[in-house]
C-alpha positions in Angstrom: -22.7 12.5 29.1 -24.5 12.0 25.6 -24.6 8.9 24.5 -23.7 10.4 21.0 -20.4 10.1 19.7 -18.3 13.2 19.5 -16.6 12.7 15.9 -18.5 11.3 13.0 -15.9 8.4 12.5 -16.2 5.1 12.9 -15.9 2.9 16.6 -15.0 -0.4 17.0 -15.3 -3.0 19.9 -14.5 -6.3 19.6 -17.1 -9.1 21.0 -15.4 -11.8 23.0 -18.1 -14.2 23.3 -16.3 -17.0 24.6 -13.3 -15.4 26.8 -10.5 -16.8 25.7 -11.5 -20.1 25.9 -10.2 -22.5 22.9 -10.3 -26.0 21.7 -6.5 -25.2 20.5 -3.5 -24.7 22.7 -1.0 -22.4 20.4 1.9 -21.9 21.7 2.2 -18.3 20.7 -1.2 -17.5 21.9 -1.4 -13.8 23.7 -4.8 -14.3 24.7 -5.1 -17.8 26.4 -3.8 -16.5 29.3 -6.5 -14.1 29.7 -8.5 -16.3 31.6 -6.7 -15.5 34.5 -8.4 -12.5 35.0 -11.3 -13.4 35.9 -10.4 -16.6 38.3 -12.6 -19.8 37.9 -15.5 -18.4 36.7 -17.6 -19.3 33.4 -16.3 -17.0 30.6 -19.7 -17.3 28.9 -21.3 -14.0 27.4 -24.9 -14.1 28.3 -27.9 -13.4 25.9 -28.7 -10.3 28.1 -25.4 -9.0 27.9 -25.4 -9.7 24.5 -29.1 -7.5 24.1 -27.3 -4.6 26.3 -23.9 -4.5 23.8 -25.9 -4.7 20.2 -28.3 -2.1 21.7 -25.4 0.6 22.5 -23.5 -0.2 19.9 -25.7 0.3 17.1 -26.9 3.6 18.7 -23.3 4.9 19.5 -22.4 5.0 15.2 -22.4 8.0 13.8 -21.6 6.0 10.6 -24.3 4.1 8.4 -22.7 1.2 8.4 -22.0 -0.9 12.3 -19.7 -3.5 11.7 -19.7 -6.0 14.8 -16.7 -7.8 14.8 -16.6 -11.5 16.8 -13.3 -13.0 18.4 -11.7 -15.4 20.7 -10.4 -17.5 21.7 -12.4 -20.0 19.6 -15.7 -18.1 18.5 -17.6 -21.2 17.4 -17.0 -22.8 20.6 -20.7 -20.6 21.4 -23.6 -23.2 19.4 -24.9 -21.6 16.5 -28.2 -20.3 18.4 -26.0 -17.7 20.3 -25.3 -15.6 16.8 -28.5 -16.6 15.5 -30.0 -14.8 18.5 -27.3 -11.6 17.6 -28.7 -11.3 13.9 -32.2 -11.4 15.3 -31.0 -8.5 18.0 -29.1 -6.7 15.1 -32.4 -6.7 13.0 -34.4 -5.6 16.1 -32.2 -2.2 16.7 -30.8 -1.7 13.7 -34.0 -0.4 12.4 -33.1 -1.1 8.4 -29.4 0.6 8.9 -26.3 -1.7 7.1 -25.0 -4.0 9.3 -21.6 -6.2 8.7 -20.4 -9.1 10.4 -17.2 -10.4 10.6 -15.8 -13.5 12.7 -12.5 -14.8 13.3 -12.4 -18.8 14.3 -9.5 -21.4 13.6 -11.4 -23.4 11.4 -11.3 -26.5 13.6 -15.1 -26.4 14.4 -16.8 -25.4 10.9 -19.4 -27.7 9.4 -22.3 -27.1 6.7 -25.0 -25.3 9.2 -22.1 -23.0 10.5 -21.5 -22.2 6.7 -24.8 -22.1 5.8 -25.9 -19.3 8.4 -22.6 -17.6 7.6 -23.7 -17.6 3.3 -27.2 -16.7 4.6 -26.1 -13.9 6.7 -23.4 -12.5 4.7 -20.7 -13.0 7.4 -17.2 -12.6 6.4 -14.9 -15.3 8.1 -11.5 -14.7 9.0 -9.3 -17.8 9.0 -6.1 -18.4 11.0 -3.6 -20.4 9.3 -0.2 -20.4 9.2 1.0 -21.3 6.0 1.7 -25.3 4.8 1.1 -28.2 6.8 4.9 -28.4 8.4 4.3 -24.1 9.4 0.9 -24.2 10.6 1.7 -27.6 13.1 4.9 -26.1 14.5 2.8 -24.0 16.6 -0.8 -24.4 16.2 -2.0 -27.7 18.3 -4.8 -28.9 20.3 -4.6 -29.3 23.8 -3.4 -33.0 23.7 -0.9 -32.1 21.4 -2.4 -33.2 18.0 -1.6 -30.7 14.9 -4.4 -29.2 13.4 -3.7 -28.4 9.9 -6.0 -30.9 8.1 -9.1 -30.0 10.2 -8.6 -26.2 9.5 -8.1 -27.2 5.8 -11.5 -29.0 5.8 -13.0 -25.4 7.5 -12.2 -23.8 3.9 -12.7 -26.1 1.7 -16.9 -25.8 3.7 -16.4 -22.2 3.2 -15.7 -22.5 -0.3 -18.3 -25.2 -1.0 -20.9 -22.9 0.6 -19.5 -19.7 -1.2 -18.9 -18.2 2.2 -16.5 -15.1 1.8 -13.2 -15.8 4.0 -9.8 -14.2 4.2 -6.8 -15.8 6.3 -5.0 -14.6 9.1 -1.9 -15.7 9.3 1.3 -15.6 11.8 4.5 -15.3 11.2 6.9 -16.4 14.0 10.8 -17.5 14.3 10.2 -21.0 12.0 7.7 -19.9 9.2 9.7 -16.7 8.2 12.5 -18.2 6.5 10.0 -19.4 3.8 8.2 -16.1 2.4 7.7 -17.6 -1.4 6.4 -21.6 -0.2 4.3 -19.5 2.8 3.3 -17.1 0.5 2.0 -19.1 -2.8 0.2 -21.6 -0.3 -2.0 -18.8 -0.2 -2.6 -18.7 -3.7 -3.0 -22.7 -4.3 -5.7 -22.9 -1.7 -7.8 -20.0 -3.1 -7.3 -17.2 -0.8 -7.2 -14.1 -2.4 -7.0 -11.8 0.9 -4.2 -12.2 3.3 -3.4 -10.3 6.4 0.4 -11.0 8.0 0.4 -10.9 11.3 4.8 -10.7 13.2 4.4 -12.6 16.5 6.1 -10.3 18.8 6.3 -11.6 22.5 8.2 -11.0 25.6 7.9 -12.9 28.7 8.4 -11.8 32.3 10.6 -13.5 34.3 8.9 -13.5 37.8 6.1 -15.2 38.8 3.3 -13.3 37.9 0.3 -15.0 36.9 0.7 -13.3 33.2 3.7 -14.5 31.8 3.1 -12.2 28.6 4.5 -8.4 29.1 3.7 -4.9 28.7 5.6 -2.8 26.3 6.5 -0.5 29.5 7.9 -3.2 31.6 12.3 -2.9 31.9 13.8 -5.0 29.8 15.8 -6.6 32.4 12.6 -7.6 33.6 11.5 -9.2 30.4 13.0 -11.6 27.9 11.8 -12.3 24.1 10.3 -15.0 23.5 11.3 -17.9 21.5 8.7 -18.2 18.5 8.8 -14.1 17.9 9.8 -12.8 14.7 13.5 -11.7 14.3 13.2 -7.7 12.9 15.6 -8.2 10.2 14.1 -11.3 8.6 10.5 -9.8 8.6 12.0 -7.1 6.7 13.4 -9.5 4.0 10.3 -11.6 4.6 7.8 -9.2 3.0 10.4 -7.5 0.4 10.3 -11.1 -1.2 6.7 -11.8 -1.2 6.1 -7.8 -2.2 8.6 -8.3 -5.6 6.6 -11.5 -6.6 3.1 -10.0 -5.9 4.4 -6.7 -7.6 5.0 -8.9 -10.9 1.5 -10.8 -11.0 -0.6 -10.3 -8.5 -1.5 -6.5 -8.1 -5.2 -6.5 -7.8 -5.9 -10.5 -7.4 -4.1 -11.1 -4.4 -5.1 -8.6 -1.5 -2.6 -8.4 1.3 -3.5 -6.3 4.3 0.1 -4.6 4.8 1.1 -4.0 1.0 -2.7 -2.0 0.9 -2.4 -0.2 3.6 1.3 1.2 2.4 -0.1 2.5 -0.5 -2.9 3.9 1.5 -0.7 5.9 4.1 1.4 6.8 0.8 -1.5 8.5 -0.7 -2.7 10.0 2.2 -5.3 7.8 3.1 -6.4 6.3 5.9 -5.3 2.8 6.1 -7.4 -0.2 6.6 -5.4 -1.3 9.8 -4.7 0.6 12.9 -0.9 -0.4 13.5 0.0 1.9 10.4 -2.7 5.1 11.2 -1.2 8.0 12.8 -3.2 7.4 16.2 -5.1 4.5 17.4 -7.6 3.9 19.9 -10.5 3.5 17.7 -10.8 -0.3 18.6 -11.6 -1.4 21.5 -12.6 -5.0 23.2 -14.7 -5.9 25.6 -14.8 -9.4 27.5 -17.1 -11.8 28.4 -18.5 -10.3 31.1 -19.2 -6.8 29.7 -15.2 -5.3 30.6 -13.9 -2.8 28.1 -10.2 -2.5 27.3 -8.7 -0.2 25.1 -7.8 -2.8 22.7 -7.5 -6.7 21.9 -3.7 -6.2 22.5 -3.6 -4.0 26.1 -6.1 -6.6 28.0 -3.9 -6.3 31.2 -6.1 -4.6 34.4 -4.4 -1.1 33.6 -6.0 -0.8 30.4 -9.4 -1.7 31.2 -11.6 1.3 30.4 -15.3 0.1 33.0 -17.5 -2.1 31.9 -21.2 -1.8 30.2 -23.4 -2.3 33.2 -21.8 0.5 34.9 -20.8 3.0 31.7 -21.6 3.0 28.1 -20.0 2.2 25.2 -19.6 5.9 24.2 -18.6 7.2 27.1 -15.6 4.4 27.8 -14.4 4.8 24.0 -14.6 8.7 23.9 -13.2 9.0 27.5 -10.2 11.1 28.3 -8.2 8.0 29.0 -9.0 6.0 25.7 -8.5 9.5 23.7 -4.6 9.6 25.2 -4.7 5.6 24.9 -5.3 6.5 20.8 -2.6 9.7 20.5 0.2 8.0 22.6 0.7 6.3 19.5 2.6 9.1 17.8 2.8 11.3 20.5 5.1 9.4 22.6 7.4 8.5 19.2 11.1 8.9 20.0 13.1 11.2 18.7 14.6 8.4 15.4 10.7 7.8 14.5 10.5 11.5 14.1 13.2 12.4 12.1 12.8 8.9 10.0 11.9 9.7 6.2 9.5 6.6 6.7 7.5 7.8 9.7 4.3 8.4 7.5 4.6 5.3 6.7 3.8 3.4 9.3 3.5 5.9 12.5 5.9 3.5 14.6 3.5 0.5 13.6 1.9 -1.4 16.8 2.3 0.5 20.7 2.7 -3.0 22.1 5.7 -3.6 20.2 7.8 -0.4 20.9 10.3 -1.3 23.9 13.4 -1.5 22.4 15.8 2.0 22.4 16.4 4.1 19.2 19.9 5.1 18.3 19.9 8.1 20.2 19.1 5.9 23.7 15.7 6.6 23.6 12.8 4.3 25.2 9.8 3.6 22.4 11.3 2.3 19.3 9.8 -0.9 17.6 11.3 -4.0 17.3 10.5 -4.3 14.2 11.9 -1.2 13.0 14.6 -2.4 11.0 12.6 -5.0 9.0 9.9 -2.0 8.3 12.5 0.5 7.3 13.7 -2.3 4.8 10.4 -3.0 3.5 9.2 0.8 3.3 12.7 2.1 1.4 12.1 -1.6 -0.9 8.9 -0.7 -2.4 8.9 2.9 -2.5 9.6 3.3 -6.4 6.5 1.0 -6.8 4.6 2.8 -4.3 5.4 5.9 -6.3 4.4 4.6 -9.3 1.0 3.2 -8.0 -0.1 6.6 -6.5 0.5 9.1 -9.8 -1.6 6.3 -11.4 -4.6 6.6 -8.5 -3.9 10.4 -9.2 -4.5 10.0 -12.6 -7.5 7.7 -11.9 -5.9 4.9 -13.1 -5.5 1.0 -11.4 -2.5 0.7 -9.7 -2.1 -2.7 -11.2 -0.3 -1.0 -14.1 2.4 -0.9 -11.9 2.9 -4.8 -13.2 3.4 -3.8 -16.6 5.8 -1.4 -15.9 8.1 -3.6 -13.8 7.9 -5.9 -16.8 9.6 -2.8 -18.9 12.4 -2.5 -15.8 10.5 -0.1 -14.0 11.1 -0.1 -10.2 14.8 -1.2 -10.4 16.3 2.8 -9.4 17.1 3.6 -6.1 14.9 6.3 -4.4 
């Protein structure tokens, strides 16, 4: 097979450096139990894998820009020399093309040499945080129990000292979403100006298998929710509130992942997060060890696409399997998401999340369905608006002197 790409669009796979080994114990944590996988053995990337996966995957774009993207677990648990030696190896193959980096870490570990590299080498850091001090501890705590708020808060204010661009990642679960307006202006007092809201959906099984977490396919009796996920109707009324206070002052200073990519998907664009695209499959991961999986969210054996030693990057991501992987998303849609007046709005959001029935007894609806359908039909007068003005080559932020003249207020 060639080792070109088929379309000229862009391919992701996620690095997982470390496994998903972390210095924090999260309660809600889908990938923590990944180590199970692979037994007792060290979930270490090595620097030759790490040559083999920056070589491919620079030559497998058929875009000018390669954007490596670098997860956990806890990313910074690898010392600094590891992603100094990945810039070097980026430099080496990347033979003068653009090339991003982005990194996702709890904060816990920062200090001014990591924040220094990250200035130097124009990394974007992504943040997870959940909120204020009393949100962010309910969940998010070390191994011995300890909360980790203030440490994660000392992780941005080195970013910010440094002038190291960040944006935060946070979760919202069964506690934090009853608070949309303190959760969502904490945001704005600590100097974040790009947001991406992430529901915690989770169901566990009840026998014993070593993963507790489930499958979207697995019977419900099976299966049971649980406790910390998001209930559907509140994330519905969760984002309506923080959408009408950002819609008044915030349109084009605060950046929030899930009110963009609406308006994209309402002007026909593509939007900047798979969960709301038509078809997925884009984004792949691949473990420690060189494993591919057809994404961060599907790392369960069934999903795993080879691994690099044995395939390459193009052929795994472009392979028959990861192309139906990608157009199961709206090809499997039951028969409510089709006839829904919101479907291009959000495609049926995130595959792992559809397991509940639609109204007609259908397997496949999401359980967050309800809150999305509140949210969608809540800001589509304002989504209206803020397309005829991208039509007319306009900013979109106009939208916040129109709601001051009582625009918005008519029903669809």
């Amino acid at each position: 097979m060639s080792t070109f790409a088929p379309f000229a669009k862009p391919m992701y796979v996620m690095l997982k450096p470390i496994g998903s080994k972390c210095n924090l114990d999260c309660d809600y944590c889908y990938y923590l139990e990944k180590a199970i996988l692979y037994g007792k053995k060290n979930q270490v990337m090595s620097e030759e894998l790490l040559e083999r996966f920056i070589q491919q995957y620079i030559e497998s774009q058929t875009m000018p820009q390669v954007m490596f993207t670098w997860h956990g677990g806890e990313t910074l648990m690898r010392p600094l020399s590891f992603y100094k030696k990945a810039v070097e190896l980026q430099k080496r193959y990347g033979r003068g093309r653009q090339i991003d980096n982005s990194i996702q870490t709890n904060g816990t570990l920062l200090n001014d040499e990591w924040c220094a590299f990250f200035k130097e080498n124009n990394f974007l850091v992504g943040i997870s945080i959940d909120g204020p001090q009393d949100f962010h501890d309910e969940y998010r705590r070390d191994k011995m129990g300890r909360p980790s708020f203030h440490r994660v808060m000392k992780g941005i204010q080195l970013l910010q000292k440094h002038g190291v661009e960040f944006n935060c990642m946070a979760v919202v679960n069964d506690y934090n979403v009853d608070y949309p307006l303190e959760f969502y202006r904490f945001f704005k007092e600590i100097g974040c100006q790009y947001i991406q809201f992430t529901p915690i959906v989770e169901r566990l099984r009840k026998n014993n298998s070593l993963l507790k977490l489930a499958t979207a396919q697995e019977k419900e009796e099976e299966v049971e929710l649980a406790p910390f996920t998001v209930d559907a109707g509140k994330w519905g009324d969760f984002l309506c509130t923080i959408f009408d206070e950002w819609v008044k002052q915030d349109v084009g200073k605060m950046f929030i992942q899930i009110f963009d990519s609406t308006l994209a998907n309402w002007v026909g664009e593509q939007p900047g997060v798979c969960t709301m695209a038509r078809t997925c499959g884009h984004a792949g991961v691949m473990e420690f060890n060189g494993d591919v999986y057809s994404c961060d969210h599907f790392v369960f054996p069934e999903y795993r696409l080879g691994n690099i030693y044995s395939s390459t990057l193009t052929s795994m991501m472009y392979s028959e399997e990861q192309l139906k992987f990608g157009n199961d998303k709206f090809d499997t849609l039951p028969r409510q998401c089709r006839e829904c007046d919101m479907l291009f709005a959000c495609y049926g959001e995130c595959p792992k999340n559809r397991f509940i029935k639609d109204k007609y007894g259908n397997e496949g609806l999401n359980y967050l369905c309800k809150g999305y359908y509140r949210f969608f039909s809540h800001v589509a007068p304002y989504m209206d608006f803020m397309k005829q003005e991208l039509l007319a080559k306009r900013p979109p932020a106009n939208v916040m002197e129109w709601v001051r003249q009582g625009g918005g207020k008519v029903k669809r």
